[in-house]
C-alpha positions as CSV (number, residue, x, y, z in Angstrom):
1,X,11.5,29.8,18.2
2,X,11.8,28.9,14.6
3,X,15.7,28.1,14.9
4,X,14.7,25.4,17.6
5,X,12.1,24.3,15.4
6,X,14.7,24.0,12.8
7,X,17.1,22.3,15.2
8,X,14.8,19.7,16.4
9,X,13.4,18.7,13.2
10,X,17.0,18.2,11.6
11,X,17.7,16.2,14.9
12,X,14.9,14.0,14.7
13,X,15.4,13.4,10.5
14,X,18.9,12.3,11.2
15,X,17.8,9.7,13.6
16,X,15.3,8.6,11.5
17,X,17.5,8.2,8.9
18,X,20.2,6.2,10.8
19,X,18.1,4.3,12.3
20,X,16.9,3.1,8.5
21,X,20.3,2.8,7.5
22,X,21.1,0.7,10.6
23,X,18.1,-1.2,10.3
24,X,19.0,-2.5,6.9
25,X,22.8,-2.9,8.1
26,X,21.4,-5.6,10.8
27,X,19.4,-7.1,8.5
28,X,22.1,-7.9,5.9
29,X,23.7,-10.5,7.9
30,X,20.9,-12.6,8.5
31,X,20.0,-12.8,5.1
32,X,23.1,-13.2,3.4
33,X,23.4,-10.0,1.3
34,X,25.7,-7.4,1.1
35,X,24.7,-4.5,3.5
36,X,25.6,-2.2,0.7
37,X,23.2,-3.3,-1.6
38,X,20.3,-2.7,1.6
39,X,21.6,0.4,2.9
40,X,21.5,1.8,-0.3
41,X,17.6,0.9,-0.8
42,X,17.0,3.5,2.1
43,X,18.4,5.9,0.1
44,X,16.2,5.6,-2.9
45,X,12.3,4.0,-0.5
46,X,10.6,5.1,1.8
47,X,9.7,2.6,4.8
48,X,6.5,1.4,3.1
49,X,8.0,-0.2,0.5
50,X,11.5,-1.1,1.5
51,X,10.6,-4.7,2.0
52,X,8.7,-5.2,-1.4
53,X,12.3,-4.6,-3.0
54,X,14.3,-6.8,0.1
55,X,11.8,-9.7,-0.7
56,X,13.5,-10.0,-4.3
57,X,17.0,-10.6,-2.9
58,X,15.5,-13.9,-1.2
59,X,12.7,-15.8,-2.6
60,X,13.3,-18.3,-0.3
61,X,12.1,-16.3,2.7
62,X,8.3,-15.6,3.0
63,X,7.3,-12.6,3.7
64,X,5.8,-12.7,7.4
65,X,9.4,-14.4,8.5
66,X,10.8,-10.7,6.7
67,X,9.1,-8.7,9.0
68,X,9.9,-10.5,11.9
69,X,13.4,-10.5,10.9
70,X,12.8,-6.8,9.8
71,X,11.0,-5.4,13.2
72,X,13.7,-7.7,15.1
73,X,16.3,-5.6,13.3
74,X,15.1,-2.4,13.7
75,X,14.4,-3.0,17.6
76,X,18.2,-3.4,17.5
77,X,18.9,-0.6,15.7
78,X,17.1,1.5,18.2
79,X,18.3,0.0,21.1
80,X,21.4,0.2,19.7
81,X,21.4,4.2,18.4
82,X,19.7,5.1,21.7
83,X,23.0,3.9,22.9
84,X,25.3,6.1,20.9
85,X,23.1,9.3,20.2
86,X,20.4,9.6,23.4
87,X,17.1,9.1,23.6
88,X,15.0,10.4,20.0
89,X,12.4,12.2,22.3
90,X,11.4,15.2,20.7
91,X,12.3,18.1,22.8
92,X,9.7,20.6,24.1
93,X,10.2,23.6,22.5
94,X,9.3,26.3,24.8
């Protein structure tokens, strides 16, 4: 049971993770910036403060239009990962 456990929670991390990185890959176009320089910010924040350092990048954005751009994004993402990897579901593990 503990090997599942393992499994799943390694599964569910990765999609997690891709779905940052994709996240910030999306969002890069919209706002003009390299996606290397935003994809590399999910290396180094979490979630909670990811925008606090995108903000920066472009003053000339407000923040509420961010996180619409931001959620917008990461809807993509997901639709988008769903697509190529299956649905993120955890699995029952019994």
């Amino acid at each position: 049971m503990l090997k599942k456990q393992e499994v799943e929670s390694a599964r569910l991390a990765d999609f997690e993770f891709r779905l940052r990185a994709r996240t910030m890959k999306l969002l890069a176009a919209p706002l003009d910036i390299e996606p290397a320089i935003l994809i590399a910010l999910v290396a180094r924040h979490g979630d909670d403060v990811l925008l606090d350092h995108v903000a920066p990048l472009r003053p000339d954005i407000d923040i509420p239009a961010l996180q619409a751009m931001f959620d917008a994004c990461r809807a993509e993402a997901r639709v988008q990962l769903i697509g190529e990897l299956g649905d993120p579901s955890p699995h029952r593990l019994a």
